[in-house]
C-alpha positions as CSV (number, residue, x, y, z in Angstrom):
1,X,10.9,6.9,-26.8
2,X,10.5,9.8,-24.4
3,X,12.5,13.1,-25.5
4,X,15.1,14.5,-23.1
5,X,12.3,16.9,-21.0
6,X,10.5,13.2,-19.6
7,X,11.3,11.9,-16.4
8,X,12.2,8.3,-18.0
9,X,15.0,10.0,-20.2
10,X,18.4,8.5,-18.9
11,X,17.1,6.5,-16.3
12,X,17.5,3.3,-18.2
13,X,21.4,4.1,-18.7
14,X,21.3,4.9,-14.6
15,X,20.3,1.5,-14.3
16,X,22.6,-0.5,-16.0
17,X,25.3,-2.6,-13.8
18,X,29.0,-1.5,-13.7
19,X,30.3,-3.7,-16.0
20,X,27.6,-4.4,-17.9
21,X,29.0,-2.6,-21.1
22,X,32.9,-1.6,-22.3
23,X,31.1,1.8,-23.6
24,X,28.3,3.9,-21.6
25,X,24.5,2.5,-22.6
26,X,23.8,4.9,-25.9
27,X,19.7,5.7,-26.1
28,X,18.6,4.0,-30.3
29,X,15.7,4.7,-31.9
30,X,15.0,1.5,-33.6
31,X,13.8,-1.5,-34.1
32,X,10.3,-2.7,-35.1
33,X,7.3,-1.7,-33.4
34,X,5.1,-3.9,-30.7
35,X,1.2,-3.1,-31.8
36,X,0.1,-4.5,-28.4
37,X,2.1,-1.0,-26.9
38,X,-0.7,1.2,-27.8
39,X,-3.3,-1.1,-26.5
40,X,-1.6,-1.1,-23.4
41,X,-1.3,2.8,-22.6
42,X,-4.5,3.1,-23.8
43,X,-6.0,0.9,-21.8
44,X,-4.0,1.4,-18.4
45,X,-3.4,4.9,-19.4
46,X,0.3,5.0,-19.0
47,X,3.7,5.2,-20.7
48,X,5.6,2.3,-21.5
49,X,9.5,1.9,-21.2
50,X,10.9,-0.4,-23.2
51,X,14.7,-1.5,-22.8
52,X,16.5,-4.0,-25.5
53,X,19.7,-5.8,-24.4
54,X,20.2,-7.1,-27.1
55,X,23.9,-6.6,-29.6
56,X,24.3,-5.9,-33.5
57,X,26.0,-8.9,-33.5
58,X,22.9,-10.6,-32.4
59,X,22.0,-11.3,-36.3
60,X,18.5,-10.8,-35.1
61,X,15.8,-12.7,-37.4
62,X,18.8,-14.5,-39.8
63,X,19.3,-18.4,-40.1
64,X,22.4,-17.6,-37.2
65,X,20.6,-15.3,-34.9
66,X,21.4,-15.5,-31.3
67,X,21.5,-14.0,-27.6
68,X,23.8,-14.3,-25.2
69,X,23.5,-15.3,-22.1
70,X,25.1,-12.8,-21.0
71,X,23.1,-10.1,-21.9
72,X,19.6,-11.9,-20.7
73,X,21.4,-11.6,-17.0
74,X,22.2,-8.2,-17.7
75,X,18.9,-7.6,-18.1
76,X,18.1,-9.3,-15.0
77,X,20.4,-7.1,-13.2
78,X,19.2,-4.1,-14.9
79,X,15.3,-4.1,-14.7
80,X,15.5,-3.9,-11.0
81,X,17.9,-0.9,-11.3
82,X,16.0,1.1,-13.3
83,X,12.6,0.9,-11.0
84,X,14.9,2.4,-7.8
85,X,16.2,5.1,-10.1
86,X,13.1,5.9,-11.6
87,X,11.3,5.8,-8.5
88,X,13.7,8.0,-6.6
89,X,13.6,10.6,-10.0
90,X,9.5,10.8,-9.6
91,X,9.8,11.3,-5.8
92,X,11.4,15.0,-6.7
């Protein structure tokens, strides 16, 4: 995750729909990593942005884990978004 002084820092809350949330989008370092990041920024020399939509209540990796639909269209809604706000933020 970028710190605060990046360019990519609160865009992804910008992005996310009216509605999407009962509570404003909270930035959380966590999670496990992806190896195939690194390869990627080393190899197209470029920082990646990834966004999760996904709940605690997700029971991620148990017998019961799930996603809901809900949030997959969220995302849909969302991804789009965040490109127009990030593009207009790198255009100052």
């Amino acid at each position: 995750m970028h710190g605060p002084e990046k360019p990519t820092e609160g865009t992804p809350r910008a992005g996310f729909p009216p509605g999407c949330s009962r509570r404003a989008a909270v930035p959380v370092r966590s999670g496990g990593s992806i190896p195939i990041i690194a390869t990627f920024e080393e190899v197209l020399g470029i920082k990646s942005v990834l966004m999760g939509f996904g709940l605690g209540s997700d029971a991620i990796h148990s017998p019961n884990e799930n996603y809901p639909l809900e949030q997959f269209f969220n995302g849909i809604t969302t991804i789009p978004l965040f490109y127009k706000y990030f593009g207009e933020i790198m255009k100052k």
